[in-house]
PLY file of the C-alpha trace (Angstrom):
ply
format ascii 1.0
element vertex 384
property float x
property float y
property float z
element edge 383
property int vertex1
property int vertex2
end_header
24.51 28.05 -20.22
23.54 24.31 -19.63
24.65 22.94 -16.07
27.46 20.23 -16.74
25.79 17.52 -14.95
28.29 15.15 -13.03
26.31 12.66 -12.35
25.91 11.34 -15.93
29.80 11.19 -16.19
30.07 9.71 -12.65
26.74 8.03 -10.76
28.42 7.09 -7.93
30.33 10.69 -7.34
29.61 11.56 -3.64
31.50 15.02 -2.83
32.31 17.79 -5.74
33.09 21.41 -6.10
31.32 24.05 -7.96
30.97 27.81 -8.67
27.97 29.17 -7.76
25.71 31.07 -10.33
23.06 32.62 -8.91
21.18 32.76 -5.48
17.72 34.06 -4.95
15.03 33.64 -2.18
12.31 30.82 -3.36
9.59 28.69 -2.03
11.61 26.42 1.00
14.77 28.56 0.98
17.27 29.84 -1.62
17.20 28.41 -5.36
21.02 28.22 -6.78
22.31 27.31 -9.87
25.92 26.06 -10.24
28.19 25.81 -12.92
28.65 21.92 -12.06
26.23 19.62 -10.06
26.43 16.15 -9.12
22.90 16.56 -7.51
20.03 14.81 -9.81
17.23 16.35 -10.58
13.58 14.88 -10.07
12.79 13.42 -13.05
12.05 10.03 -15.61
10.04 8.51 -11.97
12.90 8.66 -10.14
13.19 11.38 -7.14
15.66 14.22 -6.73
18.72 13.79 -4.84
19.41 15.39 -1.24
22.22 16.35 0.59
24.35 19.88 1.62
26.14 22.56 -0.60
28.73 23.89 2.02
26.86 22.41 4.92
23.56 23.64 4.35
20.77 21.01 3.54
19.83 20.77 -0.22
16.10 19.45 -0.10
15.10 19.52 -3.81
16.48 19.42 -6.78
14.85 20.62 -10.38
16.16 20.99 -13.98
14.00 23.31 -16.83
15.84 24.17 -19.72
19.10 22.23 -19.25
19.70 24.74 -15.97
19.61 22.74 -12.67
18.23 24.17 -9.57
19.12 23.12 -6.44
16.45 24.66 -2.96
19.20 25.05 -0.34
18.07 26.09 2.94
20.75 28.90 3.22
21.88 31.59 1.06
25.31 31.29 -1.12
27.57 33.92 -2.40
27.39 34.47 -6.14
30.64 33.18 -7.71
32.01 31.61 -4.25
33.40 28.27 -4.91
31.30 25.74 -3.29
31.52 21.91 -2.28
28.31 19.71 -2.48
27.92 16.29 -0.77
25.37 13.98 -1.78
23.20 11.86 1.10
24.63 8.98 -0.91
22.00 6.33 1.23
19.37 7.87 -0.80
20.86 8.01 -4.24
21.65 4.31 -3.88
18.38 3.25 -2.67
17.14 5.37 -5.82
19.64 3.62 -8.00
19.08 0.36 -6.90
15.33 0.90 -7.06
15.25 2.55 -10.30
18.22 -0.18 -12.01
15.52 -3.16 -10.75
12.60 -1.83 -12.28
14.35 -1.45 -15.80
15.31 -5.30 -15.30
12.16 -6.50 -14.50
10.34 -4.09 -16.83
12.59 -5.08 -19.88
11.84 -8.70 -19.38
7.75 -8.75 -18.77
7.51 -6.22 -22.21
9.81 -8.50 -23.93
8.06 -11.71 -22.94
4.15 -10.40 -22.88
4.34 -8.16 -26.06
3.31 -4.96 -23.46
4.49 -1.33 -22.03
5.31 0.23 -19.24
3.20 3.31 -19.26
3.58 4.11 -15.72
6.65 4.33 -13.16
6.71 5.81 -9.54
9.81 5.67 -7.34
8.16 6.11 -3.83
9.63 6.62 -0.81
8.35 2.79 0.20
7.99 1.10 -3.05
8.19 1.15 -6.62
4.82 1.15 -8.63
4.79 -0.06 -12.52
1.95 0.20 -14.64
2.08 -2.34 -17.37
-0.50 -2.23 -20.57
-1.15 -5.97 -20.53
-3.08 -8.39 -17.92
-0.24 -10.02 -16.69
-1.20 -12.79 -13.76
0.73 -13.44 -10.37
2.76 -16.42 -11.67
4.08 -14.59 -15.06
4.98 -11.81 -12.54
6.85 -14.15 -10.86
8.68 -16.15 -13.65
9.76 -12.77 -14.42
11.02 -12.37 -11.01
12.82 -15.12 -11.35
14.44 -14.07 -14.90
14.87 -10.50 -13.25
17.29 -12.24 -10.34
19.42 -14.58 -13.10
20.29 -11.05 -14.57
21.73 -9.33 -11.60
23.68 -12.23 -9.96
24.97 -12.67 -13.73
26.54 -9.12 -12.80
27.05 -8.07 -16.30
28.29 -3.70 -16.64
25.43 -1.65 -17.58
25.85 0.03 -20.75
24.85 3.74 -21.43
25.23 5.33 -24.86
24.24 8.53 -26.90
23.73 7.40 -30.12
23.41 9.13 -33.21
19.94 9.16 -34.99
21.08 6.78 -37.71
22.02 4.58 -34.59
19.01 5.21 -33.00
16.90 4.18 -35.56
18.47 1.29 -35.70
17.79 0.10 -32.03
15.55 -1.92 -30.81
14.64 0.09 -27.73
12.44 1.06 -24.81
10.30 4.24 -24.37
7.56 5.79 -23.64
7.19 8.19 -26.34
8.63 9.50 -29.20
12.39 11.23 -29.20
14.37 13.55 -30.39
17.52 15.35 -30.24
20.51 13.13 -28.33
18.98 10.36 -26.04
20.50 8.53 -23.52
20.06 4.88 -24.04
20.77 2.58 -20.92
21.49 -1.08 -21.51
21.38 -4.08 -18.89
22.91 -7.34 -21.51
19.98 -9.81 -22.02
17.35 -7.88 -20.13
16.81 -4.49 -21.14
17.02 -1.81 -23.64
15.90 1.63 -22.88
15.42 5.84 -23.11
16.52 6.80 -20.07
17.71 10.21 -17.95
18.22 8.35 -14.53
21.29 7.43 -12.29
21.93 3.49 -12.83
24.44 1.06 -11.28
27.70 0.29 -12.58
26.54 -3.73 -12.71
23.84 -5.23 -12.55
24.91 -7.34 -9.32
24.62 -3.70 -7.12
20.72 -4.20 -7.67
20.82 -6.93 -4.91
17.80 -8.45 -5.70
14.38 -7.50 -7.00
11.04 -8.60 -5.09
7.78 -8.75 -6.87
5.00 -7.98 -4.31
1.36 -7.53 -5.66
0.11 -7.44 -9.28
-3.49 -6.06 -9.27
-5.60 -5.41 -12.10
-5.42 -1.80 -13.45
-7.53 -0.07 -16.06
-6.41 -2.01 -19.33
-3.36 -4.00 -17.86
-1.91 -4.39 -14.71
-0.54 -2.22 -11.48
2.88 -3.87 -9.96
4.19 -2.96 -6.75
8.15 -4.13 -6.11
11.39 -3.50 -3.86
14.91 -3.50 -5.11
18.21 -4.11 -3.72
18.04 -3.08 0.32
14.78 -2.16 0.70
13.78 -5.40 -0.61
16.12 -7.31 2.12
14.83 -4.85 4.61
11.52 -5.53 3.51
12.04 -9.72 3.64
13.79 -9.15 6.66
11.03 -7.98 8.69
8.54 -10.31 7.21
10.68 -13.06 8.40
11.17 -11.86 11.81
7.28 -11.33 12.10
6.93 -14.97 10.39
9.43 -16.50 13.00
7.19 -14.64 16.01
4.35 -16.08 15.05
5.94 -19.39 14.76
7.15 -19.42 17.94
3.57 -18.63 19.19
2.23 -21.85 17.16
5.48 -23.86 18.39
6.03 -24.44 14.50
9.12 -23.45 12.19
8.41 -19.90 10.53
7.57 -22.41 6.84
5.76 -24.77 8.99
3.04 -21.24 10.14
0.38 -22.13 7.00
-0.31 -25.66 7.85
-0.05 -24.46 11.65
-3.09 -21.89 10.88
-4.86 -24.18 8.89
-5.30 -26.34 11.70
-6.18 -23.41 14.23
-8.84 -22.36 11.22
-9.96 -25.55 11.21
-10.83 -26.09 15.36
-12.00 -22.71 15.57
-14.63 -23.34 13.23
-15.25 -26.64 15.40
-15.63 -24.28 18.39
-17.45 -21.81 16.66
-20.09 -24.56 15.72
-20.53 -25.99 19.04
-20.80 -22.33 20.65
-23.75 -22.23 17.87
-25.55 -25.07 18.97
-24.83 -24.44 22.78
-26.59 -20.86 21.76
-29.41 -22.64 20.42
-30.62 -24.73 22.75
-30.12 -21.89 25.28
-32.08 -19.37 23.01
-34.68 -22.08 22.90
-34.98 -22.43 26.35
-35.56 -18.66 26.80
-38.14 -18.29 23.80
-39.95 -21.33 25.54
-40.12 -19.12 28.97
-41.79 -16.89 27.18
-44.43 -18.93 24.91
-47.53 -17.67 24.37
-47.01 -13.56 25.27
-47.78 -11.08 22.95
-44.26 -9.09 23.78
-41.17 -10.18 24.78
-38.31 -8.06 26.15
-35.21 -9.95 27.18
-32.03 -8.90 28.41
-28.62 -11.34 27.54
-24.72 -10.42 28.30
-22.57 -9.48 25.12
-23.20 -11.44 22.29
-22.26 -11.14 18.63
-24.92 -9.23 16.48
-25.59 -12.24 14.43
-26.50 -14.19 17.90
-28.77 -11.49 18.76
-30.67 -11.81 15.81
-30.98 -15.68 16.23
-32.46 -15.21 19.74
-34.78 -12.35 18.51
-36.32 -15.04 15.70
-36.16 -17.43 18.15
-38.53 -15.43 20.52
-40.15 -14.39 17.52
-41.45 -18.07 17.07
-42.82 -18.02 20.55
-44.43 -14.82 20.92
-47.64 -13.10 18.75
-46.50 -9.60 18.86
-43.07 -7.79 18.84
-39.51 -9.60 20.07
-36.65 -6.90 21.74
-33.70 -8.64 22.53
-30.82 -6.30 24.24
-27.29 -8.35 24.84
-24.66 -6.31 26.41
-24.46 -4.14 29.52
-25.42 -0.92 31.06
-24.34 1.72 28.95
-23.76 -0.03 25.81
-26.33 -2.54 24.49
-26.56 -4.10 20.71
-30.27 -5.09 20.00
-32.63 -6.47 17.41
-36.21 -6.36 16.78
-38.74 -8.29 15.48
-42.30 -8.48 15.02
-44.07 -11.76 14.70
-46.89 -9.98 12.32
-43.96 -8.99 10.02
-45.22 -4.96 10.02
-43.05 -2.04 9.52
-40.48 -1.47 12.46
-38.74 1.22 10.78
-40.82 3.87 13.16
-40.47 2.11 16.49
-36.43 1.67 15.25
-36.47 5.69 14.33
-38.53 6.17 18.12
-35.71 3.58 19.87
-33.01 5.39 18.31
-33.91 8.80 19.59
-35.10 8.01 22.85
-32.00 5.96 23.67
-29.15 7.68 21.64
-29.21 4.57 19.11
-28.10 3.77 15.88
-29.27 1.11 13.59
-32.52 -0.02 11.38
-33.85 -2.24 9.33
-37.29 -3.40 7.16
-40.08 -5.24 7.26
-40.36 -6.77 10.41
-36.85 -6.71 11.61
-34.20 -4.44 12.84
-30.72 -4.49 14.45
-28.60 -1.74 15.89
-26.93 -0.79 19.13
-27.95 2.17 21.89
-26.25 4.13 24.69
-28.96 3.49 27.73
-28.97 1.63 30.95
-31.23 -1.08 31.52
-33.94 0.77 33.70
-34.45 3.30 30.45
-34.77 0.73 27.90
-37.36 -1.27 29.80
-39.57 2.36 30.35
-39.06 3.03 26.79
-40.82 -0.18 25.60
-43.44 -0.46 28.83
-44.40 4.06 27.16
-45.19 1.98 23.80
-48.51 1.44 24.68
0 1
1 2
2 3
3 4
4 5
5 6
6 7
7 8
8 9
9 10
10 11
11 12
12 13
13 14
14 15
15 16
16 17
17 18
18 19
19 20
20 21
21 22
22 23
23 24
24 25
25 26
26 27
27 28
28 29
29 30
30 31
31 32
32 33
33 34
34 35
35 36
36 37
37 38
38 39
39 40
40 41
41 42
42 43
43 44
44 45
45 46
46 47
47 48
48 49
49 50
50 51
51 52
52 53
53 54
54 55
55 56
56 57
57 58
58 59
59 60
60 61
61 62
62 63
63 64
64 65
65 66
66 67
67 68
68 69
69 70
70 71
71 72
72 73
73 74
74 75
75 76
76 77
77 78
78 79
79 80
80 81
81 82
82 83
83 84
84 85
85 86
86 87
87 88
88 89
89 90
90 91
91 92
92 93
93 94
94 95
95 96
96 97
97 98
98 99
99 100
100 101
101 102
102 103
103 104
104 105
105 106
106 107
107 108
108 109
109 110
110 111
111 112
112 113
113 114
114 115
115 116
116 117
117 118
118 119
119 120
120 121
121 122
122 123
123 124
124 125
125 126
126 127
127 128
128 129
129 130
130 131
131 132
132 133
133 134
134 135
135 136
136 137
137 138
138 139
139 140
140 141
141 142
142 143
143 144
144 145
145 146
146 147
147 148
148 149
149 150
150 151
151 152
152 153
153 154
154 155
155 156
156 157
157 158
158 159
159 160
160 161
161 162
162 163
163 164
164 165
165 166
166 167
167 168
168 169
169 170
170 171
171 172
172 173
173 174
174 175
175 176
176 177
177 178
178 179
179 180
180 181
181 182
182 183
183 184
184 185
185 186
186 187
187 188
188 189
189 190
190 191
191 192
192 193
193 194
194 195
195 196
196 197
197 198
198 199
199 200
200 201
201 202
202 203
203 204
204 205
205 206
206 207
207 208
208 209
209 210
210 211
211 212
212 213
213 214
214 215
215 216
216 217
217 218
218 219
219 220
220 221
221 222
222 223
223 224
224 225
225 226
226 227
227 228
228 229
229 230
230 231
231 232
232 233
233 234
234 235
235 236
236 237
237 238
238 239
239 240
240 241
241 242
242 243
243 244
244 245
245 246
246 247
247 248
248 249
249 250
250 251
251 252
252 253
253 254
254 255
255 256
256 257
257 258
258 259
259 260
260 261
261 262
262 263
263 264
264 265
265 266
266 267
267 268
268 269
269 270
270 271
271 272
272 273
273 274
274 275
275 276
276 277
277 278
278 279
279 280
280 281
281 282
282 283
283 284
284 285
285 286
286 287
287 288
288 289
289 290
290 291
291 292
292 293
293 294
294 295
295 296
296 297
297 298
298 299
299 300
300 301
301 302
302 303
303 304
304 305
305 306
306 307
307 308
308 309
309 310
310 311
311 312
312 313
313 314
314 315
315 316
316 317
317 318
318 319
319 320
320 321
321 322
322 323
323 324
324 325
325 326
326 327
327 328
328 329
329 330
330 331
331 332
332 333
333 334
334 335
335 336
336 337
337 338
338 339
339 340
340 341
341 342
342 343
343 344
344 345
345 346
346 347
347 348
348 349
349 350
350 351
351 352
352 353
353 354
354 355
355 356
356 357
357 358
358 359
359 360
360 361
361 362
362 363
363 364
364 365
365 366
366 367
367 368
368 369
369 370
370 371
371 372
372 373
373 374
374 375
375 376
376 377
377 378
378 379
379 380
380 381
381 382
382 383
């Protein structure tokens, strides 16, 4: 016999009663079928529910057959009469999430002429897979169109129609159907196959949020929030923007032009470090004009001023340039040899001698090594 499944005839049922079925040990705890459930089952994309059945936690939920199965962490007595409570945060969030996503789904298909061939309710966001190459501003403008519909607050519809109805409607789904589908309606959005709780009205969706649309195999891969995850969500963006305002003395919609203009004087700064760097770099290539090698030591620098030293001492010198910037212990280098021969064996030599990593080709190499000063000067003075 089918389990009469409550929470078709009432989403938003929180507490019911129930005779118990059966009871048997199973993977997590006891699996128990009632005669009544108000506990959904995993299913359509959207999670099962949670919650207790006379105090002991129910942590998953599965239907096969029409029979639902609920894993209870504690055993029940065959025919005892039993009350279930549902952790009603969760089936909201899943309501809310899962009411949102038929919105915003039913307008993009009906406005870009596509599918949606993929749906994941996750614990942090909703994933849609849509079979067209929708851009960032069309995901928006449905966004937008998505919003009008919930704070119009029109009542969700859900039907069983016949199959002379049925063939009749102009409806969602993702393949073909038989038997008596469930049809869920939200007026001048969306039309669709459905097995999932849903809101009464649209207005309990709160609001839906659009965050990334990424190109995926032959369409497109959205990710959005509904209802309070989405305020949570916009929430916490705003307090970080409003930190980082405060940092910048700026308004949290004041932060872009505020970083533009930090962007724009660090690249100033970063461009008169560059030329300080150079005329310092030539000042120590000129020191050593004229020797065949040259082995200098400099404080920390970034690997690409390393390199410019190393050419620079490469210019001054007729045999091989070692440049080591950093400080006992930890030292990033590069090599280079005027002559332009292969330094992949001295790199391979360096790199074992002085617990290095790095290489290169041709005549130059960069890495870093784990050495103090006194080793990597014996190292090069052994070369010969």
């Amino acid at each position: 016999m089918e389990t009469e499944k409550l929470y078709y005839a009432d989403a938003f049922m929180r507490t019911f009663t129930a005779t118990v079925l059966t009871c048997e040990p199973g993977k997590g705890g006891y699996l128990v079928t009632l005669d009544r459930t108000a506990f959904y089952p995993e299913g359509g994309g959207q999670p099962a529910d949670h919650g207790t059945l006379n105090g002991a936690a129910v942590t998953d939920v599965h239907e096969k057959d029409g029979i639902v199965v609920h894993t209870v962490e504690k055993a029940v007595e065959i025919g005892e009469n039993v009350t279930g409570a549902i952790d009603w945060a969760r089936r909201f969030d899943h309501m809310q999430q899962h009411s949102g996503e038929h919105i915003l789904s039913g307008i993009l298909c009906h406005d870009y002429h596509c599918d949606n061939v993929g749906f994941h309710l996750g614990a942090d966001t909703v994933t849609i897979d849509y079979n067209a190459d929708i851009t960032w501003e069309q995901a928006l403008d449905a966004e937008r169109k998505a919003n009008e519909v919930i704070w119009a607050d029109a009542p969700v519809e859900i039907t069983f129609p016949s199959p002379a109805e049925l063939e009749e409607l102009d409806y969602r789904s993702k393949k073909a159907l038989t038997g008596q589908v469930r049809i869920v309606t939200f007026p001048a959005a969306d039309c669709c196959a459905c097995c999932g709780t849903h809101v009464l009205r649209a207005g309990q969706v709160g609001l839906v949020k659009v965050l990334s649309c990424q190109k995926f195999r032959e369409g497109v891969r959205m990710e959005i929030l509904c209802g309070g995850r989405a305020l949570a969500y916009l929430g916490h963006v705003y307090d970080q923007a409003r930190s980082v305002g405060q940092h910048l003395s700026v308004k949290p919609d004041a932060i872009l032009p505020a970083l533009e203009r930090l962007e724009e004087e660090q690249a100033a700064l970063k461009a008169r470090e560059a030329a300080m760097e150079d005329q310092l770099f030539r000042r120590i290539a000129a020191e050593h004009a004229g020797e065949t090698d040259a082995l200098v030591f400099q404080p920390a620098l970034r690997p690409d001023s390393v390199r410019r030293l190393a050419d620079a001492l490469g210019h001054a010198c007729t045999g091989l340039a070692a440049v080591f910037a950093g400080e006992d212990g930890h030292w990033n280098y590069a090599l280079l040899r005027a002559d332009g021969a292969d330094i992949a064996p001295l790199v391979k030599a360096l790199n074992s001698a002085l617990q290095g990593r790095g290489g290169g080709r041709g005549g130059f190499a960069q890495g870093s090594v784990q050495a103090d000063e006194a080793s990597i000067r014996a190292f090069f003075n052994n070369l010969d």
